[in-house]
N, C-alpha and C positions, 0 to 999 in steps of 0.2 A: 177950364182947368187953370185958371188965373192963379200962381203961387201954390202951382202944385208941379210938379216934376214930370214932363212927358211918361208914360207908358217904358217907350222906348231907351229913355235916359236911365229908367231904371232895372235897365237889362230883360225886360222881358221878350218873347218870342212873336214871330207875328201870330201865333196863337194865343198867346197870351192876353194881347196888346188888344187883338177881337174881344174878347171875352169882358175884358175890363172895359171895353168902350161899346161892349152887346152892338156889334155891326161883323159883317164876316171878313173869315180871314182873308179872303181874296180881296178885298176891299183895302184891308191892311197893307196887304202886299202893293196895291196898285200905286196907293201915297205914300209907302217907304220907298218902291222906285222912284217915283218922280224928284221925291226930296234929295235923293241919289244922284239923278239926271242933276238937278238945277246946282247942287256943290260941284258938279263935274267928277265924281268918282262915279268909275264905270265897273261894271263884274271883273273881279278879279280874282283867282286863284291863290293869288299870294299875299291879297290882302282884307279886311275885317271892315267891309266901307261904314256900319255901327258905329267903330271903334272911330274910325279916320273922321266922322262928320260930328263925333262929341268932340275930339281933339279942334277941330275946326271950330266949332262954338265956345270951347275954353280958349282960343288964342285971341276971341275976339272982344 
């Protein structure tokens, strides 16, 4: 995917993000946690951790 824009950067769903990469969604889910885990943003309620971990690669 070398100069092309994550799945995920471009808003799509973990359904989505399967589809486009033909692997299952559970799969998806498994390495959007992790990537989750390792920024230190945990399940939150009150917040978008998508939203918090592009802001985290744009301030870098």
């Amino acid at each position: 995917m070398k100069g092309r824009a994550l799945p995920d950067a471009e808003g799509r769903s973990n359904a989505g993000i399967a589809q486009t990469l033909v692997v299952s969604a559970g799969n998806v889910e498994k390495h959007v946690a992790s990537i989750f885990r390792k920024l230190g943003l945990p399940p939150s309620e009150d917040d978008n951790r998508r939203v918090l971990a592009v802001l985290r690669f744009l301030r870098t």
